[in-house]
PyMOL Python script that loads the backbone (N, CA, C, O; Angstrom):
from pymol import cmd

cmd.read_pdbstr("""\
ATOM      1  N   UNK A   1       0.824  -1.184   0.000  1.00  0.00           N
ATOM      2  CA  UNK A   1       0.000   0.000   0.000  1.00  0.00           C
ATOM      3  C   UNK A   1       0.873   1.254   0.000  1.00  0.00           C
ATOM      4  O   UNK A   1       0.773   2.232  -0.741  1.00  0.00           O
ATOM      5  N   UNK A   2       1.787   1.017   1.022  1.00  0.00           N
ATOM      6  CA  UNK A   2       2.574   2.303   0.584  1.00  0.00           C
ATOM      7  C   UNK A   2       3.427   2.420  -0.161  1.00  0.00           C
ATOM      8  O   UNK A   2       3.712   3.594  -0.396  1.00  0.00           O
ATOM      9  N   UNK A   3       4.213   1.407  -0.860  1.00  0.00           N
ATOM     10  CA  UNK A   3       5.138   1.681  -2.454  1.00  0.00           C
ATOM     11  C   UNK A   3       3.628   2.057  -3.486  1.00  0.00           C
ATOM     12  O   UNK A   3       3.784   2.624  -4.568  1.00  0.00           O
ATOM     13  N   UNK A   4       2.659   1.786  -3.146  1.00  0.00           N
ATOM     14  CA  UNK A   4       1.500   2.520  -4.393  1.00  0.00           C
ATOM     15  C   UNK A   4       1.136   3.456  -3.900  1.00  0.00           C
ATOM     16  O   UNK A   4       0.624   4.007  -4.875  1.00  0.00           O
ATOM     17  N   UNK A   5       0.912   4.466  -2.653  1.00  0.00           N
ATOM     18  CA  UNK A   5       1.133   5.653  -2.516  1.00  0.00           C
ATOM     19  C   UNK A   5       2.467   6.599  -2.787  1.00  0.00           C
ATOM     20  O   UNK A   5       2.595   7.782  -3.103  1.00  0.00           O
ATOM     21  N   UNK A   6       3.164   5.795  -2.584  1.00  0.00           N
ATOM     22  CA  UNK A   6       4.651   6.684  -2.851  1.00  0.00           C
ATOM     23  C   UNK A   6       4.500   7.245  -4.590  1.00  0.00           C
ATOM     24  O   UNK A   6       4.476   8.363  -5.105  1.00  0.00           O
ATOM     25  N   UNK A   7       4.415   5.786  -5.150  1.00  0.00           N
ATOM     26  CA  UNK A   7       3.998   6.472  -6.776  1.00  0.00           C
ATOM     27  C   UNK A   7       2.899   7.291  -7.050  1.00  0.00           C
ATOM     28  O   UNK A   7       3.038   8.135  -7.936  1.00  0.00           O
ATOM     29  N   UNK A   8       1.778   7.199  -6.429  1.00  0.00           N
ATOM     30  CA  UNK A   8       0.411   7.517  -7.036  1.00  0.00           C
ATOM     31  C   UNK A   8       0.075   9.187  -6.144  1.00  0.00           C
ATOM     32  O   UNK A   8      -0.765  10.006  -6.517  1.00  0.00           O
ATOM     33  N   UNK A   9       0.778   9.300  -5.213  1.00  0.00           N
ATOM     34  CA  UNK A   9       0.383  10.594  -4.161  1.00  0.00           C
ATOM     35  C   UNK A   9       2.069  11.841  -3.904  1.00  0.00           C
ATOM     36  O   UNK A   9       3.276  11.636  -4.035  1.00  0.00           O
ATOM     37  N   UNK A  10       1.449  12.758  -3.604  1.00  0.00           N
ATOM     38  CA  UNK A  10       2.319  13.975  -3.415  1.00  0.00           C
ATOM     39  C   UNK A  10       2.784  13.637  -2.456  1.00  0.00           C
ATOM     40  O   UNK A  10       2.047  13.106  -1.625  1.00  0.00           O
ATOM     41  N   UNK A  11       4.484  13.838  -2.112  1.00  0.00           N
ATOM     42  CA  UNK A  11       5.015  13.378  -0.815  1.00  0.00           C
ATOM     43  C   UNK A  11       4.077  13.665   0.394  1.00  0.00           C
ATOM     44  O   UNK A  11       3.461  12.612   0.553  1.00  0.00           O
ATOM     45  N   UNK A  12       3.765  14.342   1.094  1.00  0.00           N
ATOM     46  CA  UNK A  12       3.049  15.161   1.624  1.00  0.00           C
ATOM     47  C   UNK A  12       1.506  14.031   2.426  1.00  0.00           C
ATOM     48  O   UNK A  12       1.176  13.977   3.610  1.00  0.00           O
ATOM     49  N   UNK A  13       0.994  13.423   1.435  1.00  0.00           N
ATOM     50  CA  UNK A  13      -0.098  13.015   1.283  1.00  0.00           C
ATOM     51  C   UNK A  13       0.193  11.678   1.732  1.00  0.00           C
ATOM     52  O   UNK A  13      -0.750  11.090   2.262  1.00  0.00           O
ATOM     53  N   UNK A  14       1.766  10.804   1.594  1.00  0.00           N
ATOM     54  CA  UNK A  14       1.675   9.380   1.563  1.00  0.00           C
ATOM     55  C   UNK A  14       1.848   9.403   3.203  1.00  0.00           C
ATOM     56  O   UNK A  14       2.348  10.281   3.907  1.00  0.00           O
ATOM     57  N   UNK A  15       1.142   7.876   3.645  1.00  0.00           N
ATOM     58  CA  UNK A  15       0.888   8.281   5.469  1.00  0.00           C
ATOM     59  C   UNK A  15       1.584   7.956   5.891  1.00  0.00           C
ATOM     60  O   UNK A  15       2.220   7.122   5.247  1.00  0.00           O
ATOM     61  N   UNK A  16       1.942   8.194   6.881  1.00  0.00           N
ATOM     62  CA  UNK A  16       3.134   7.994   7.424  1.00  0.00           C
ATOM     63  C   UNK A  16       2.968   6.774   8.523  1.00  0.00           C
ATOM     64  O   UNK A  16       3.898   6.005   8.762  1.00  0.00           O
ATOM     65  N   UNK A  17       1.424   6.665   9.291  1.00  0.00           N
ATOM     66  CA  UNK A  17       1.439   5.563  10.127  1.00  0.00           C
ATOM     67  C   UNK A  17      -0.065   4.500   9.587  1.00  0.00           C
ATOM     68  O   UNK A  17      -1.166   4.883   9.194  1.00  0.00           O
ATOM     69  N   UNK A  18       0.393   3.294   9.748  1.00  0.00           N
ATOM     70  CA  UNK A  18      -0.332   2.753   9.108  1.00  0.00           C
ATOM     71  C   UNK A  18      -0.920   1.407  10.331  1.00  0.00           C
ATOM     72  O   UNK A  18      -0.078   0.706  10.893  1.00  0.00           O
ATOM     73  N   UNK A  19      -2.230   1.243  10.561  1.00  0.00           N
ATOM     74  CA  UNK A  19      -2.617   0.083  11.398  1.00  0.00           C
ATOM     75  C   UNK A  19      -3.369  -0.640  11.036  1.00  0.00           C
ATOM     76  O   UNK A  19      -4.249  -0.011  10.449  1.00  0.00           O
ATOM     77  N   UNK A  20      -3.586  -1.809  11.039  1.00  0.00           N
ATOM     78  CA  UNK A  20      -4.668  -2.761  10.294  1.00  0.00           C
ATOM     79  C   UNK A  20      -5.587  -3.160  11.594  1.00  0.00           C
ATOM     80  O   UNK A  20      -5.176  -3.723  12.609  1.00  0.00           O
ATOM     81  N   UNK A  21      -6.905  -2.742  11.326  1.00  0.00           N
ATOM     82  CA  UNK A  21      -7.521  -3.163  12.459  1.00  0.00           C
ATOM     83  C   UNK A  21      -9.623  -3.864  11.956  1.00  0.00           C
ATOM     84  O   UNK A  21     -10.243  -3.586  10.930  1.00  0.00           O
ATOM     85  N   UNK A  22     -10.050  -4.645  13.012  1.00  0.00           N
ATOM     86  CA  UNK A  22     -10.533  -5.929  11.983  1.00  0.00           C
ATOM     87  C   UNK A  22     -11.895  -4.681  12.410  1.00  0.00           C
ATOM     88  O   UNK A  22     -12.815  -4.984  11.650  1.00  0.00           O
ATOM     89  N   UNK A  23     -12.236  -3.768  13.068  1.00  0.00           N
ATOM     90  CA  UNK A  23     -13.335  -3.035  12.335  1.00  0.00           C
ATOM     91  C   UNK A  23     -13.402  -1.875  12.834  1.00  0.00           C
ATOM     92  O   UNK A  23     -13.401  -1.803  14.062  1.00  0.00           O
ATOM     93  N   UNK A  24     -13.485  -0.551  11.984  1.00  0.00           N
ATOM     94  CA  UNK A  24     -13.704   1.111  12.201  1.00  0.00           C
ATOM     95  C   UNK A  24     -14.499   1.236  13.222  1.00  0.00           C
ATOM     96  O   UNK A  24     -15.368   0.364  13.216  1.00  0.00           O
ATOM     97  N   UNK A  25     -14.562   1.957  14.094  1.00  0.00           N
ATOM     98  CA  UNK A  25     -15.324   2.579  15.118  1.00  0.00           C
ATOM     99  C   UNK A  25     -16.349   3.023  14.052  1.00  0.00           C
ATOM    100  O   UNK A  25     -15.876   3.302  12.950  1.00  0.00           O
ATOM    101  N   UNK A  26     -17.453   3.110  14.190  1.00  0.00           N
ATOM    102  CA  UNK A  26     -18.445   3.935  13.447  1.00  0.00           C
ATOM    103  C   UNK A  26     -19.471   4.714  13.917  1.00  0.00           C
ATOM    104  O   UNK A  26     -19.597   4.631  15.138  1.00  0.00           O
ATOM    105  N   UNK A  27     -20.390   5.576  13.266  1.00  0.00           N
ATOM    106  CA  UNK A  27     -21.408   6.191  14.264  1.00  0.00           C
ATOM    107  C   UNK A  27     -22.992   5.173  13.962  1.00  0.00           C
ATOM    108  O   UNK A  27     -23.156   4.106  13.370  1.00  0.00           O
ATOM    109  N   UNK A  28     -23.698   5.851  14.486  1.00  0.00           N
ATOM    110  CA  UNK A  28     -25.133   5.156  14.377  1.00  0.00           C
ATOM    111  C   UNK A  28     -25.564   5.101  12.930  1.00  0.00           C
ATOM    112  O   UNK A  28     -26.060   4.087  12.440  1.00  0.00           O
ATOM    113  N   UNK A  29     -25.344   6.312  12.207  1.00  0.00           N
ATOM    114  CA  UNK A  29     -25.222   5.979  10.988  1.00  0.00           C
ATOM    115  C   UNK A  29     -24.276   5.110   9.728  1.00  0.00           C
ATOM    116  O   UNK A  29     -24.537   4.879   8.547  1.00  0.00           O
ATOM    117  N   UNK A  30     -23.147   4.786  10.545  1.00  0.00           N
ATOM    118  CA  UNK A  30     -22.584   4.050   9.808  1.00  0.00           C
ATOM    119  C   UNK A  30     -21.342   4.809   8.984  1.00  0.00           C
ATOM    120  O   UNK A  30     -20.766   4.287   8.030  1.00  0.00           O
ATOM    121  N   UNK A  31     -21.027   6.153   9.529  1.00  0.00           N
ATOM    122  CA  UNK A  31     -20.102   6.661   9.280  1.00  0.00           C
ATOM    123  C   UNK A  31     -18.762   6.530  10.210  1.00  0.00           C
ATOM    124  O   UNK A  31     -18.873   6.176  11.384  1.00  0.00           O
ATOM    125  N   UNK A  32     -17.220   6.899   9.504  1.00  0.00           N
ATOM    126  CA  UNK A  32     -16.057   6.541  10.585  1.00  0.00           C
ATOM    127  C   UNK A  32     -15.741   7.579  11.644  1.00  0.00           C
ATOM    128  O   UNK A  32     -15.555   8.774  11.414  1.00  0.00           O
ATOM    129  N   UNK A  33     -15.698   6.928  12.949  1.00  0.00           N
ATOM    130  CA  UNK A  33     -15.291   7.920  13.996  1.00  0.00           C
ATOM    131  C   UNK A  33     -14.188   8.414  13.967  1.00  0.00           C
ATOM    132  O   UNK A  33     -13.553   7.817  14.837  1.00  0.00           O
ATOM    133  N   UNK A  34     -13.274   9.471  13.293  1.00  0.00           N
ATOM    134  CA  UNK A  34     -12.144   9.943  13.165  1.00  0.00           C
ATOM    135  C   UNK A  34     -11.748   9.936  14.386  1.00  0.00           C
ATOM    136  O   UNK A  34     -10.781   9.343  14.864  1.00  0.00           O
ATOM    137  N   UNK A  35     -12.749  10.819  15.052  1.00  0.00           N
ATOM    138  CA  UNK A  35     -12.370  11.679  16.811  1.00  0.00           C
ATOM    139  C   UNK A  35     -11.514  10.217  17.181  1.00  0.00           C
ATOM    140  O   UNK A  35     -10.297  10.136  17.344  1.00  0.00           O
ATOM    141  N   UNK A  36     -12.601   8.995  17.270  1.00  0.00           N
ATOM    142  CA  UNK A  36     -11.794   7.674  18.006  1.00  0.00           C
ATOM    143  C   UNK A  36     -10.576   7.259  17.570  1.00  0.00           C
ATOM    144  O   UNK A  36      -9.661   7.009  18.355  1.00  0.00           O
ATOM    145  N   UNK A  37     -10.502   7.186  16.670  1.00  0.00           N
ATOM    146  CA  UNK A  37      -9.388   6.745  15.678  1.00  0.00           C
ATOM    147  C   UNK A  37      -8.391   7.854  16.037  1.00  0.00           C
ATOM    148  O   UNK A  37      -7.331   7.368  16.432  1.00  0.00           O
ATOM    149  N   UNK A  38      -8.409   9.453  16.018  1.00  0.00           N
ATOM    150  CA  UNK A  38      -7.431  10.112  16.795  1.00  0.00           C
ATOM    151  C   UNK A  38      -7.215  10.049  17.984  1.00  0.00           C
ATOM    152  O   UNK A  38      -6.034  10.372  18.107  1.00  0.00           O
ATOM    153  N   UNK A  39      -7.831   9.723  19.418  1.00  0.00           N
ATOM    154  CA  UNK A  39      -8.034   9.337  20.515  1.00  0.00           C
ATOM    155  C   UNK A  39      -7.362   8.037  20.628  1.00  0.00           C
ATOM    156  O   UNK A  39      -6.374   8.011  21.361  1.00  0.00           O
ATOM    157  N   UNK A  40      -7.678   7.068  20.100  1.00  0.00           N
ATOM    158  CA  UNK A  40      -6.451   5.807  19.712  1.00  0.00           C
ATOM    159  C   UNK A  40      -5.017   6.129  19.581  1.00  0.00           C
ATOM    160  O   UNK A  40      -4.137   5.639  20.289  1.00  0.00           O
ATOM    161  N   UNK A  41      -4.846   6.939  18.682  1.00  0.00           N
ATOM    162  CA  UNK A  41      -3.182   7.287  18.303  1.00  0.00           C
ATOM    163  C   UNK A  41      -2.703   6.297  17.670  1.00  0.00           C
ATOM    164  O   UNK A  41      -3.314   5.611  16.850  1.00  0.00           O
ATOM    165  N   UNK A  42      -1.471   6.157  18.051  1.00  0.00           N
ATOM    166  CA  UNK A  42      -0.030   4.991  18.049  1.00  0.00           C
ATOM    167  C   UNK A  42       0.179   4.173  18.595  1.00  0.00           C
ATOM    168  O   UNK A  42       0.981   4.257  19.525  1.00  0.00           O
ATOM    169  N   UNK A  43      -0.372   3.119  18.315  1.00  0.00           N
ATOM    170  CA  UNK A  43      -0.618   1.718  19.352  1.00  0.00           C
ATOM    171  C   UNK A  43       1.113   0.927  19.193  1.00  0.00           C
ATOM    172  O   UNK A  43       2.056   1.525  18.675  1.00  0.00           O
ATOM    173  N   UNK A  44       1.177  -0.043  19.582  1.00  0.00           N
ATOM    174  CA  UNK A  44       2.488  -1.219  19.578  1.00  0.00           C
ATOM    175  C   UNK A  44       2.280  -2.134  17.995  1.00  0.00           C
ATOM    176  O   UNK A  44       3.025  -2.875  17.354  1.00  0.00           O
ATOM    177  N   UNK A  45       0.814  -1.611  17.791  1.00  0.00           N
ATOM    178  CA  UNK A  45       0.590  -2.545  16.785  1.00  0.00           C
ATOM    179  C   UNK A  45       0.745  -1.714  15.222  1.00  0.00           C
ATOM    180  O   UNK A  45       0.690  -2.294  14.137  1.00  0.00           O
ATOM    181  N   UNK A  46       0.993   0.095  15.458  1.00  0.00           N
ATOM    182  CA  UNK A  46       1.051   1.030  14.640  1.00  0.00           C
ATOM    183  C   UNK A  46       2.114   0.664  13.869  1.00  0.00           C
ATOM    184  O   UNK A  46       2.650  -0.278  14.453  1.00  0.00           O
ATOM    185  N   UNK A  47       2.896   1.002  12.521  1.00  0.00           N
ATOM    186  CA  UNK A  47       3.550   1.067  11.515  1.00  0.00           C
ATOM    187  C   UNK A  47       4.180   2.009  11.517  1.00  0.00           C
ATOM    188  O   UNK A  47       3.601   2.736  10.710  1.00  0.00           O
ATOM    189  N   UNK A  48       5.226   2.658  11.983  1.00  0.00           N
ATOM    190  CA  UNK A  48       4.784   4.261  11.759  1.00  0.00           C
ATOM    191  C   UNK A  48       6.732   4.231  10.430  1.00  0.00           C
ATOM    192  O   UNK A  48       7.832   3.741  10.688  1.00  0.00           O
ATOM    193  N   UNK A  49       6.307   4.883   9.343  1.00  0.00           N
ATOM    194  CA  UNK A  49       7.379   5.029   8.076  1.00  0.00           C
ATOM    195  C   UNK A  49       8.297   5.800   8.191  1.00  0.00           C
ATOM    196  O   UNK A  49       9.078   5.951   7.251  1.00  0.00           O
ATOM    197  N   UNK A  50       8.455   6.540   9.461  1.00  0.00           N
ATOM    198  CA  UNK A  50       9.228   7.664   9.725  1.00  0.00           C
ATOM    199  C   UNK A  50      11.083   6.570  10.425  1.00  0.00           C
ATOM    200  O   UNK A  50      12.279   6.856  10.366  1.00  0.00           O
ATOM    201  N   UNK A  51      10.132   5.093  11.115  1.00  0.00           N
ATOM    202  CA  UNK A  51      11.270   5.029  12.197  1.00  0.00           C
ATOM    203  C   UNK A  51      11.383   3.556  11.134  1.00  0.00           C
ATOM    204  O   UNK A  51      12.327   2.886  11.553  1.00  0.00           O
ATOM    205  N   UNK A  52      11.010   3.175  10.450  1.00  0.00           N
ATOM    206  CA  UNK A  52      10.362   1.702   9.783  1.00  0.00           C
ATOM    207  C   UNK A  52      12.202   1.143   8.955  1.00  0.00           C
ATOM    208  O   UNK A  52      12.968   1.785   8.236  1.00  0.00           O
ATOM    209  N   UNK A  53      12.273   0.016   9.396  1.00  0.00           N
ATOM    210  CA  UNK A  53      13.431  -0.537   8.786  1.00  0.00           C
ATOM    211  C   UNK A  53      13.600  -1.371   7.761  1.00  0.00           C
ATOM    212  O   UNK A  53      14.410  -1.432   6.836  1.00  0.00           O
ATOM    213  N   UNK A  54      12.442  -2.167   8.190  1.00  0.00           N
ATOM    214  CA  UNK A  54      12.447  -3.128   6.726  1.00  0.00           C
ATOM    215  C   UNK A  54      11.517  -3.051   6.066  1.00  0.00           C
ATOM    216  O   UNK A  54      11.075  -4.140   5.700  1.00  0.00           O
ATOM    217  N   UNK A  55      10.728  -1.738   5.566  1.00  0.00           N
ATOM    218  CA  UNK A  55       9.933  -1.328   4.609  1.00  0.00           C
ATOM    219  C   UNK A  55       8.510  -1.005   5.201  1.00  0.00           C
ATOM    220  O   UNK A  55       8.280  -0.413   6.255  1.00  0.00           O
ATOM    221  N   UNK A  56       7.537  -1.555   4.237  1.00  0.00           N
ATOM    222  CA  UNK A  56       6.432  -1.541   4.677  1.00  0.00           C
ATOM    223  C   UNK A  56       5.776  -2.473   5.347  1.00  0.00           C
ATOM    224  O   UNK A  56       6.476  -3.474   5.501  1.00  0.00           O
ATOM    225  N   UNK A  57       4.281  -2.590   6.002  1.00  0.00           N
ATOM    226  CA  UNK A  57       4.049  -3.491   6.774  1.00  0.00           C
ATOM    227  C   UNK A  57       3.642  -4.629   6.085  1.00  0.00           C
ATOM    228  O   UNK A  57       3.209  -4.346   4.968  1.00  0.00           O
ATOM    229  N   UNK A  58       3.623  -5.956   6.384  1.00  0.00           N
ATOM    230  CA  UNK A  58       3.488  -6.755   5.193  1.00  0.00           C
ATOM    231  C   UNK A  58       2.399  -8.159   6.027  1.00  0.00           C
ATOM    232  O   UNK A  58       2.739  -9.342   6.000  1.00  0.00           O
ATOM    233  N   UNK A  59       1.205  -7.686   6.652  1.00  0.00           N
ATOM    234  CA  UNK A  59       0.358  -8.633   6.984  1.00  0.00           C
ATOM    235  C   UNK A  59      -0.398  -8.864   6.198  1.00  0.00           C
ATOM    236  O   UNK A  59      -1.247  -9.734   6.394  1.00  0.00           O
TER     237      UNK A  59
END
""", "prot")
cmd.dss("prot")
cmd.show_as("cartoon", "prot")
cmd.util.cbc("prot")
cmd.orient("prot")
C-alpha cells in the first residue's frame, strides 16, 4: 500500500502511520469515527514510516 502511494500521491499526502484493524469505530449511521481513531493514536501494533526498517508493513 505504501510503495502505491509513494507512486500515485504527493510526498506530503503518503501516510506515514499505518494500522490494520478488523473493524472502524463507526457512528449510528454508519459513518467513521475519526475523533476515536485520533483518541487511539499509536498503538504497539502502529507502523509508523518515519522510524520503519524493513519497509512496509506486510500482513
Amino acid at each position: 500500500m505504501i510503495r502505491h502511494c509513494e507512486r500515485e500521491l504527493p510526498p506530503f499526502a503518503v501516510p506515514r502511520y499505518v494500522d490494520i484493524l478488523r473493524q472502524l469505530p463507526l457512528t449510528e449511521t454508519g459513518k467513521v469515527r475519526k475523533a476515536a481513531l485520533r483518541r487511539r493514536g499509536v498503538t504497539g501494533t502502529t507502523w509508523d514510516r518515519a522510524t520503519a526498517d524493513a519497509g512496509p508493513p506486510t500482513r
